[in-house]
N, C-alpha and C positions, 0 to 999 in steps of 0.2 A: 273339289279336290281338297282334300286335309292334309296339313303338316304331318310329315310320318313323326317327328319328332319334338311334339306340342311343347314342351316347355325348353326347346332350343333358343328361342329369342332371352326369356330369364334368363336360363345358365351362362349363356355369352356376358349379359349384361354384369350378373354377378363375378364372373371369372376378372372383365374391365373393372369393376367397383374396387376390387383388394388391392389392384396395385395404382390409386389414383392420388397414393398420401404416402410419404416415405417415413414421416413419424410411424412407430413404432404401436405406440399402444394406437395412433389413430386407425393402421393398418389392421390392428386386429379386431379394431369394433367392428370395421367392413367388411372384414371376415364374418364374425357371430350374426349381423345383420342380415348378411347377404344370404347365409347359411338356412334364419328363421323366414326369410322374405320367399325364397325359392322351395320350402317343404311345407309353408303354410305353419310351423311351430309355433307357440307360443311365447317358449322357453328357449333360449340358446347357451350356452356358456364353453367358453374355452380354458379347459383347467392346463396351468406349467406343467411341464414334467419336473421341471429347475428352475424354482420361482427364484433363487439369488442370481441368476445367469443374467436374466435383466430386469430383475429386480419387479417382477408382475408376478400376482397367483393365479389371478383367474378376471377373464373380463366375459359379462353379461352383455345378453340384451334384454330390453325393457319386458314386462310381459304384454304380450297383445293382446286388444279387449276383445270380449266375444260379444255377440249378437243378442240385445237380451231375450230374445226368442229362445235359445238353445244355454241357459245358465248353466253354469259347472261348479263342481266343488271349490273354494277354495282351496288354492294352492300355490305356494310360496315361489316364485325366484329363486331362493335358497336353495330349495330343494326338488329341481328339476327330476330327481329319479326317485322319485316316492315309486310304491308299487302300481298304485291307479295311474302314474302316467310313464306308459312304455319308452323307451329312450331308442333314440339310433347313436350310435358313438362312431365318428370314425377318428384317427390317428391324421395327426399331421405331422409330417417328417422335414426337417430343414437339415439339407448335407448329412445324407443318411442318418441324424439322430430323431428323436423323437421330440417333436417340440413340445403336445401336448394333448389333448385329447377334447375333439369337440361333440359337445355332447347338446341333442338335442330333445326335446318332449313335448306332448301337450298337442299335436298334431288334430286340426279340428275336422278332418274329413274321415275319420277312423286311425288305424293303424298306420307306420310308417312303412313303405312298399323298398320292394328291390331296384326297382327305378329311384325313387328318393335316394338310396344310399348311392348307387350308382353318379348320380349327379352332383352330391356332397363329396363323394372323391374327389369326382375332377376337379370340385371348388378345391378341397383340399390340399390335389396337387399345385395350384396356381397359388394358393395361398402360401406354401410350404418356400417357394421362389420370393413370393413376394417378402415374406417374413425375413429371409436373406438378407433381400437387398434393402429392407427395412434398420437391419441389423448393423449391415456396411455404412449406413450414412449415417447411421444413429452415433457408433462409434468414431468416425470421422468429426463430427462436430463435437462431438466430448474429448478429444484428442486438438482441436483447434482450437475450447474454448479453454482447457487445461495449459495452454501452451499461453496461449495470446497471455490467460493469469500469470503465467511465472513471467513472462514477460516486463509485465507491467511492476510485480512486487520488485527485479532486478531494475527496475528504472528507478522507481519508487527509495528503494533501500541506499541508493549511490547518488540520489540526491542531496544525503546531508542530514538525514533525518536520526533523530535522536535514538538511541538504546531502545527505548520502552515507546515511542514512535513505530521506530519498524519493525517490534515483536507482535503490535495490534495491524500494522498492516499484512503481513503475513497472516495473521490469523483469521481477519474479516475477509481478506479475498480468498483464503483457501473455504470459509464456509459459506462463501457465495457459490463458489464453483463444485464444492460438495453438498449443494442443498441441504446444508445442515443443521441441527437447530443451535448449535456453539462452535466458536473455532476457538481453540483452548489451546494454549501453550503454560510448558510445564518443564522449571529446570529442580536439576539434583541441589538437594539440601545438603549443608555441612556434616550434617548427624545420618547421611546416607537415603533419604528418600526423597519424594519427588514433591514440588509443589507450586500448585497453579499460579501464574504469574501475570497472565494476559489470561484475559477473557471476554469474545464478542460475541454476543449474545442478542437475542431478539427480544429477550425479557430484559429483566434489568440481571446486572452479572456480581452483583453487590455480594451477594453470597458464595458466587464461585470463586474468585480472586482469594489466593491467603489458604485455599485447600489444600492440603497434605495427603500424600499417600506416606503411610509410616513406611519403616524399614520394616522388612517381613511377607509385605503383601507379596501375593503369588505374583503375581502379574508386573511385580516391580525388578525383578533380578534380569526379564526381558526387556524392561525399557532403558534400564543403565545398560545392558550389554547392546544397545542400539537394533533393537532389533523389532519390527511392525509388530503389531498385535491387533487383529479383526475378532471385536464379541459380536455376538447376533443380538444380545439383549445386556444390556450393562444392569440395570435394573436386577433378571436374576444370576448373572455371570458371579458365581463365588470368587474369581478372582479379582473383582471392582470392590472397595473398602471403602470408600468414599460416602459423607452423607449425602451428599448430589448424584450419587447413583441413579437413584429408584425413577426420576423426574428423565431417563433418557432410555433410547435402546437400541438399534445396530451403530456399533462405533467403533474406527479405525485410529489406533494410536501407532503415530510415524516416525521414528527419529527425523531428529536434525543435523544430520551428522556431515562434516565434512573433513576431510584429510585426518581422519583418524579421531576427529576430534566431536564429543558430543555436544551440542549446544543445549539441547532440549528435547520435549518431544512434542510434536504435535499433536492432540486428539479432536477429531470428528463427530461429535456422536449427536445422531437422530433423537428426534422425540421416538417417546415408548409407543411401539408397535408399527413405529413408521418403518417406510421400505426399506426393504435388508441390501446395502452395497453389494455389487456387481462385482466380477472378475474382474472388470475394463476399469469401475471405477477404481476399485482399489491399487492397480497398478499404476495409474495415471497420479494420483492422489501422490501414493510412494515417491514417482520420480519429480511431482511438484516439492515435496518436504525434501526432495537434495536436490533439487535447483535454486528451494527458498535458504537454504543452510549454507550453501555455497554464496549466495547474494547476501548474508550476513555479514561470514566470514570476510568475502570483498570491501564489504561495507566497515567493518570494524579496524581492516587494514587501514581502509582511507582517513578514516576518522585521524588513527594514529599518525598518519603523516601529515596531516592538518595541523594536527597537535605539536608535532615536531615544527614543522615551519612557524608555528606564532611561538616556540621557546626560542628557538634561533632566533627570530625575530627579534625576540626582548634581548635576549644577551647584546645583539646590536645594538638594539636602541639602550640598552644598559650601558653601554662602551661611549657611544655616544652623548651619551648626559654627562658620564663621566669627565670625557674631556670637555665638554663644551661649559661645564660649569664652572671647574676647574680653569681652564682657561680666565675666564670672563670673572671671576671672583679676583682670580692673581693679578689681574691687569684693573681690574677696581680698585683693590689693592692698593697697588702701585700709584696707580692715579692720584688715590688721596692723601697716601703720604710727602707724593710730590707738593701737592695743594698746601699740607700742612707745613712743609719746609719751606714753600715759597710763602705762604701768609704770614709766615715769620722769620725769615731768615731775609727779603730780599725787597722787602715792600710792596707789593703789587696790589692794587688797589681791589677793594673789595667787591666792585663788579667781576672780574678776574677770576676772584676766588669764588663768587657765587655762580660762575658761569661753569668751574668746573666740578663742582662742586654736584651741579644740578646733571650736568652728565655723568657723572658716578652715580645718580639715584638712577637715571635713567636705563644704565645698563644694568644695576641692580634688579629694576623693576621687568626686564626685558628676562635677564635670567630669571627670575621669579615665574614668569609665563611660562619659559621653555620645563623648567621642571616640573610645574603644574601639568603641560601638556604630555610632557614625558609619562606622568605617574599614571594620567587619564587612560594613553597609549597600552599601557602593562593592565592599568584593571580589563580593558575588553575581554570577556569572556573567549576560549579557542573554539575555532569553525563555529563561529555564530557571526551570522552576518549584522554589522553595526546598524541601530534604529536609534542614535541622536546625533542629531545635526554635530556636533564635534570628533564622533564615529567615523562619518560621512567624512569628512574634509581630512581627518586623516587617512583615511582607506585611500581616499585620490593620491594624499602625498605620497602615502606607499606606493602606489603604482605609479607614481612617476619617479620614485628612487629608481627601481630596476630601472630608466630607458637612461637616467643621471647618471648614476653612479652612487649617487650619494642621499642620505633624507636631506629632504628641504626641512626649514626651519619653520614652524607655525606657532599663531599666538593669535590669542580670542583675546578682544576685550567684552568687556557688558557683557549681561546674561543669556546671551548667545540664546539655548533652549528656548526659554521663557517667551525672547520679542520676536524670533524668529520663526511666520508663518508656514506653512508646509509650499503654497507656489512662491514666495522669493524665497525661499533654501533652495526649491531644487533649479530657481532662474543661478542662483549664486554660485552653485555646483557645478552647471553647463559655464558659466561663466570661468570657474575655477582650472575644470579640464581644460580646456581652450589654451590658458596663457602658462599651464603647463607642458603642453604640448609645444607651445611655442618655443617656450624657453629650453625644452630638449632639443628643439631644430637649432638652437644659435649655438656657435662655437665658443671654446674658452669658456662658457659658466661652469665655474664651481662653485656655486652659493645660490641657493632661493629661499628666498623671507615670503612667506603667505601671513599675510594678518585678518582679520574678522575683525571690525570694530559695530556695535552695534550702536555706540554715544556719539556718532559721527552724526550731524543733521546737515541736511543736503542744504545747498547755496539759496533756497527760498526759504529754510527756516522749519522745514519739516524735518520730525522725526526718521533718518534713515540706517542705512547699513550700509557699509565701505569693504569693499574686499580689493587689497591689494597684496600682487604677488610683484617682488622684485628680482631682479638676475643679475649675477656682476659679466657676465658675456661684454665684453666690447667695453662700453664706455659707460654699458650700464642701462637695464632695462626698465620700468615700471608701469607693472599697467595695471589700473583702477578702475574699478566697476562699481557703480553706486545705484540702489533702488528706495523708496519710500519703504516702510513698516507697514 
């Protein structure tokens, strides 16, 4: 008894092969395979109808070898529809369009039969589905991996990160995620044209950076009116002016615009001859360049209110020096002339007068720290986080003003930087917070003295460093912390 239907076991097998891979192009090898495997072909090839739609023209299969008993002409892969080798074509349709045309040759048992085509439909119908659903997931993860990106640049940009920081971050994750060979950012010139500012590049970008598009370029009156621009080939596109032209070619130029406002523009652009952007990508692309412009935009806000809190800041600590020097000058002052009236006016003996004599140098030398420390306070650079150990100790006092009320009072002796290693700074710093902390829990203080002595040598005779913070709370706090250098 025979199979009425001899090659029903392949066609099932090929109809399960097309849909065993939701990658896209991997789907369509299994198609072309499946196609030359079931007609005995040589040759298979699936030509786009719309090679930009997802960005493929044609995918092959291998040629199959023949027997060297039965040699054949050569004949190319290429070109499947020479006249010596008869073709069968049939249509694949996805959502009633036409996806493409699968074109077969080279068939080693004669001509190809009504049966053959017959069986390459049905492949093609199960294909035409699978290409679908190839379609749906392909875009779903370019939509999830486009997303998860603007994500990350929005995380990335309201960290802190500097102007020309987060112009290269934006540009390197937008050409990761646009497979691109540059991610190019590009703002308006004074004199009206556009020029390259950031550039991340897989070469070196030495020559992109500092390019100009003059005033006049075609292509330049769409990117100041903020508006996308898609060339197929930058290389021959006459509206690209640029010497870096010719070195690329499908490229998407994106504004960056948010609340009316241009920043820049982003461009994308492929090596020459690479694959021509998608519908999907380039929509996806677009709504990344206003999510990235909007994460600037936020980003440069915040900057500014950093900025503002470390001016406020100083005019504080400005107010602050003011009086406290003033203060502490007038009452030294005073002090000495007292001294000087009593050394002569009253007799007191000259231990007396060296004794106060040596506490006027003392409060002298004590103001002398605070204004040093004061002046150290105003050079820190705004929103940059302090990296020297007297940075560090004042960033603490700052955060313990706000829970005060008030700055505490700090003073470094010795060359602080210099002797002190990186683990006792930061044992000195745990140590620091602590008895600040403390001193915000006791009642009644309004005053804390933090000093740093680093010519303090601990009670064996070793070189150490002394950190005490004092509180006038109560009857009066001090607490000392000492470690070896």
């Amino acid at each position: 008894m025979h199979d009425p239907v001899p090659r029903l076991p392949s066609l099932l097998e090929a109809v399960l092969s097309v849909g065993t891979d939701l990658e896209l192009r991997a789907t369509l090898q299994h198609i072309v395979d499946a196609a030359a495997e079931l007609t005995e072909a040589r040759y298979a090839t699936l030509d786009m109808t719309d090679p930009g739609r997802d960005g493929l023209r044609r995918i092959r299969t291998a040629q199959r070898p023949e027997p060297p008993a039965r040699p054949e002409p050569p004949e190319s892969p290429e070109s499947p529809e020479s006249p010596e080798s008869p073709e069968l074509i049939v249509p694949i349709h996805v959502d009633d369009e036409v996806f493409g045309d699968l074109r077969l040759a080279g068939k080693r048992a004669g001509p190809f039969t009504d049966e053959d085509e017959q069986l390459v439909r049905v492949l093609a119908t199960q294909a035409g589905i699978a290409i679908g659903n190839a379609r749906l997931y392909e875009t779903a993860r370019q939509r999830e991996r486009w997303i998860e990106g603007a994500a990350a640049v929005t995380t990335a940009l309201l960290s802190g990160e500097s102007a020309a920081d987060a112009l290269m971050t934006v540009a390197e994750r937008a050409r990761r995620l646009a497979e691109a060979s540059a991610g190019v950012i590009l703002q308006p010139t004074e004199d009206g044209g556009m020029e390259i500012v950031t550039a991340s590049t897989l070469d070196d970008p030495g020559d992109i950076v500092g390019t100009v598009i003059e005033p006049g370029s075609p292509v330049l009156e769409q990117l100041l009116g903020g508006e996308p621009v898609f060339i197929d080939d930058s290389a021959t596109d006459p509206r690209m002016t640029t010497h870096v032209r010719h070195r690329f070619g499908p490229n998407m130029m994106l504004p960056l615009q948010a609340g009316g406002r241009l920043l820049g523009t982003l461009a994308l652009p492929r090596r020459r001859g690479g694959r021509p952007y998608t519908a999907v990508e380039r929509l996806l692309a677009t709504q990344f360049a206003s999510q990235a412009a909007l994460a600037l935009v936020h980003a440069e806000a915040q900057h500014s209110r950093e900025r503002l809190a470390v001016y406020e800041d100083r005019d504080r600590i400005a107010r602050d020096l003011h009086d406290l020097v003033v203060q502490r000058l007038f009452a030294t002052g005073m002090m000495l002339e007292s001294t000087q009236r009593r050394s002569t006016g009253t007799g007191d003996t000259d231990k007396d007068v060296h004794a106060m004599l040596g506490r006027a140098v003392d409060e002298l030398q004590s103001t002398v720290q605070e204004v040093r420390t004061a002046i150290f306070a105003l050079q820190q650079p705004p929103a940059d986080a302090p990296t020297t150990f007297r940075g560090k100790v004042l960033r603490e006092a700052a955060g313990a003003a706000a829970v005060l009320g008030f700055q505490p009072s700090t003073r470094f002796t010795g060359p602080v930087e210099n002797r002190l290693a990186e683990p006792v700074a930061g044992r000195l710093l745990t140590a620091l917070r602590r008895a600040l902390a403390a001193a915000s829990r006791r009642a009644g203080v309004s005053r804390v003295e933090i000093t740093v002595d680093v010519t303090a040598p601990l009670p064996d005779g070793r070189p150490g460093v002394r950190l005490t913070v004092f509180d006038d709370g109560g009857a009066g706090t001090t607490v000392t912390w000492r470690s070896p250098l």
